[in-house]
N, C-alpha and C positions, 0 to 999 in steps of 0.2 A: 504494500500500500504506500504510495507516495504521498507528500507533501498536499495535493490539490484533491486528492481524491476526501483524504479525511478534512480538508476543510467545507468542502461539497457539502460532506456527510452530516457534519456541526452545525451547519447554517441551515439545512433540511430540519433538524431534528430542530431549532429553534423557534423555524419559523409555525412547525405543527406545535409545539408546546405553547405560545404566544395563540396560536387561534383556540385552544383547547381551553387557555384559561381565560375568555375574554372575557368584559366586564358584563354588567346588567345592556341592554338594550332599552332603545327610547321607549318601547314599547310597555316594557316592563316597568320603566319607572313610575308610567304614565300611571297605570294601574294599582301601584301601590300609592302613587298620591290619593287615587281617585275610593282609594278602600280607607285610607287615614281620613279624609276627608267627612265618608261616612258617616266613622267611629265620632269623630267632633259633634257631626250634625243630632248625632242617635245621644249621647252621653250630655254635651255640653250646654243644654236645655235646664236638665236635670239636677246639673250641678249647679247650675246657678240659680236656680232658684233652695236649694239646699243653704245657701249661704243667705236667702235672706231669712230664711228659720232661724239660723244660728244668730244673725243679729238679734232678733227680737229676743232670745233666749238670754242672747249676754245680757240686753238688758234687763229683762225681768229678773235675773240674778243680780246685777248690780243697785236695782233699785231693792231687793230683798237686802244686800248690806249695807245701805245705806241708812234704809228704815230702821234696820238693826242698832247703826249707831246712832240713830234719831233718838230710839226708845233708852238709848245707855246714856246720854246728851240728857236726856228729862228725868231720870231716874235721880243723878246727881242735882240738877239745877231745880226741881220743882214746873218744868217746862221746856216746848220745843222750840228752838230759835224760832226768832221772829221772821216774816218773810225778808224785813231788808237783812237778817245778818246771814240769810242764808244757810247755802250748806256749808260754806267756810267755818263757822261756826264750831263743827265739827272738826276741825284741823288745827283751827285760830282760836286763842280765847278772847272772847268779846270783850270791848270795854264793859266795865262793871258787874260780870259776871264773876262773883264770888265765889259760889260752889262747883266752878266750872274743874274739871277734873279728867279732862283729855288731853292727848286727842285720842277724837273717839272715831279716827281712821287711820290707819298705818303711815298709808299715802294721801296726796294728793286727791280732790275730789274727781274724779274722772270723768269724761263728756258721754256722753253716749255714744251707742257703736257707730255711729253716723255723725259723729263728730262736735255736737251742740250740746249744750251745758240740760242738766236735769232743770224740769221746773219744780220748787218747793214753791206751797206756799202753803201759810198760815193764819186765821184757821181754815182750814180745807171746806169744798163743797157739801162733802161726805163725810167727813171723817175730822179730827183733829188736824192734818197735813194733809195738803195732797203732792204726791211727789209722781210725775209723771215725765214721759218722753214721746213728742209727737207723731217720732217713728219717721222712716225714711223721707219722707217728705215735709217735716218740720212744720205741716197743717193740723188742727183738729179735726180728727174725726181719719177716717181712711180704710182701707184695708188690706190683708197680706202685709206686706212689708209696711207699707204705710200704716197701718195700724195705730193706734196710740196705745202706749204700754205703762200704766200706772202700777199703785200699791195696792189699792182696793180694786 
C-alpha cells in the first residue's frame, strides 16, 4: 500500500463518518419548536392563573399576622392603634403610648403581594378594625385575583 492509496482511504472513511453523524435537520427542529410551543400553550394558562391563588393566599396569611399582632398591640395598651398611627404602630412606639411593649412585628410592615400598603382602619365597618387589601386591582369590590381580601 503506498502513500496515496491510504490517504484515498482516510478521506473516504471521513467523509462517511461526517455524513453519519450529521446534525438535526430544519425539519426537525421545526417540529420540536412547534411540540415546545404546544406544551406552553397546554400548561402556561394554568400556571398563571395558579399564581394568582397564591397571591390572594399570601395575603390572607399576612393579614392573619398582622391581626395577630393587632390583638398583642391591645392586649398591652388597652386598645388598637388609631387609624392615623397605623400599622407602624406595631413596629414604632407611638408618641405617648405608655404601655406600649413591642414590637409586635419582627419586621417591617409588609405591602401586599401586589405591592400597596394594607388598609387598617379604626373602628372598623364590622368589627373593631378592618384591615383589608383591595387585591390585584387596588379597587373595591372585584373578583379572582381582584378580589378584596380582609380579616372578617
Amino acid at each position: 500500500m503506498n502513500y496515496q492509496s491510504v490517504s484515498r482511504t482516510s478521506a473516504a472513511a471521513g467523509r462517511r463518518a461526517r455524513q453519519g453523524a450529521g446534525g438535526f435537520t430544519l425539519l426537525e427542529l421545526l417540529v420540536v419548536i412547534v411540540i415546545i410551543g404546544l406544551l406552553t400553550a397546554i400548561v402556561g394558562p394554568r400556571y398563571f392563573s395558579q399564581i394568582g391563588k397564591s397571591e390572594q393566599s399570601t395575603a390572607k396569611a399576612q393579614i392573619d399576622a398582622l391581626s395577630k399582632a393587632l390583638d398583642a398591640y391591645r392586649l398591652d395598651t388597652g386598645r388598637y392603634p388609631t387609624t392615623e398611627q397605623g400599622l407602624q404602630a406595631l413596629v414604632v412606639k407611638p408618641n405617648g403610648e405608655a404601655k406600649w411593649n413591642g414590637p409586635y412585628m419582627q419586621k417591617k410592615i409588609p405591602p401586599d403581594p401586589w405591592g400597596k400598603e394594607y388598609i387598617y382602619r379604626t373602628p372598623g365597618q364590622t368589627a373593631e378594625f378592618d384591615l383589608l387589601s383591595y387585591g390585584k386591582d387596588g379597587q373595591a369590590g372585584g373578583e379572582k385575583e381582584n378580589a378584596d381580601v380582609s380579616f372578617h
